[in-house]
C-alpha positions as CSV (number, residue, x, y, z in Angstrom):
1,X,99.4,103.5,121.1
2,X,99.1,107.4,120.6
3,X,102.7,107.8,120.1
4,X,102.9,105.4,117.3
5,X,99.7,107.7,115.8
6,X,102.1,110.3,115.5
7,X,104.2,108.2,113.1
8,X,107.4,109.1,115.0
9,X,110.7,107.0,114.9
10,X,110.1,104.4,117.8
11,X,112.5,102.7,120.1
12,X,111.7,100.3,122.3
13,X,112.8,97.6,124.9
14,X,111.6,94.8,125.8
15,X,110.5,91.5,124.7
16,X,111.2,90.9,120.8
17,X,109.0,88.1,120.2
18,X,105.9,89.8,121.8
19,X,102.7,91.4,121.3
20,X,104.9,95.2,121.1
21,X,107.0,93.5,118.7
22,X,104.8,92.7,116.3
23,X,102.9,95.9,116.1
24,X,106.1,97.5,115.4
25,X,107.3,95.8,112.6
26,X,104.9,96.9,111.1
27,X,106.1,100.4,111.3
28,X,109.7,101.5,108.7
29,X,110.9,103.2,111.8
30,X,110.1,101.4,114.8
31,X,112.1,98.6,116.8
32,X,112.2,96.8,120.4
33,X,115.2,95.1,121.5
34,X,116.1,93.1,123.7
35,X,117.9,95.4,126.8
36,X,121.6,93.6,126.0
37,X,121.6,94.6,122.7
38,X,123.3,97.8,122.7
39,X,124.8,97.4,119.1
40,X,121.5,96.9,117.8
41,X,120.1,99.7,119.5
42,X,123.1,102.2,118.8
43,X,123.0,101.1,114.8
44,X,118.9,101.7,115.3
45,X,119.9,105.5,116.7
46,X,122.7,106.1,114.3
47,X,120.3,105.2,111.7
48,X,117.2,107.5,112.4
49,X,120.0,110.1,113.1
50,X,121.5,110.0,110.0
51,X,118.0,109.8,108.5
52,X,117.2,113.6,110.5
53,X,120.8,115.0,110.0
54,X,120.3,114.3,106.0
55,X,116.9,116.2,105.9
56,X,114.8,113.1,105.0
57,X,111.4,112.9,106.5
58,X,109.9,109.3,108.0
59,X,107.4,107.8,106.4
60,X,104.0,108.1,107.7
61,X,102.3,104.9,107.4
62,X,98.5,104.7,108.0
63,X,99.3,105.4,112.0
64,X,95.4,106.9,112.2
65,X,94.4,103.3,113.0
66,X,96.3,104.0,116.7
67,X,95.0,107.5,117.6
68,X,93.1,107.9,120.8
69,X,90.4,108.8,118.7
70,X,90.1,105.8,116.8
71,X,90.6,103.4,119.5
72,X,88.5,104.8,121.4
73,X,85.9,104.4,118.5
74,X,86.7,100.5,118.1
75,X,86.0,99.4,122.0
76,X,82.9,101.9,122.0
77,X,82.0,99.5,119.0
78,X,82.6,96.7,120.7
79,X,81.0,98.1,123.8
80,X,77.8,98.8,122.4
81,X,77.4,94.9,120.8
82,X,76.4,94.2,125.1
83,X,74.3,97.2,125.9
């Protein structure tokens, strides 16, 4: 959860129809894939490559929600409803 705060490219294997999954689509530059899909993940790394070698910078999306800071906020929240 923290490194997605910091809005960098992510790859990721494992389970493309899970719970990671779905968080990530979320993000421009973020992916899972399954382990045996070494084209997709070798167009994925040309990609965000390309993207670095041409100068462009990744879009930031509103990551904050993911910080340590912030989570930690949320299960204090929900913490606090049973004390």
């Amino acid at each position: 959860m923290e490194y997605i705060a910091t809005g960098n490219p992510i790859l990721a294997l494992g389970n493309t129809n899970g719970d990671a999954a779905s968080l990530l689509q979320t993000m421009a530059y973020a992916k899972i894939f399954e382990r045996k899909d070494v084209n997709g993940i070798s167009d994925f790394i040309e990609n965000i490559y390309g993207h670095w070698k041409n100068g462009k910078s990744f879009e930031k999306l509103n990551t904050i929600q993911y910080s340590r800071l912030e989570t930690t906020r949320q299960l204090a929240t929900i913490l606090n409803k049973y004390i």
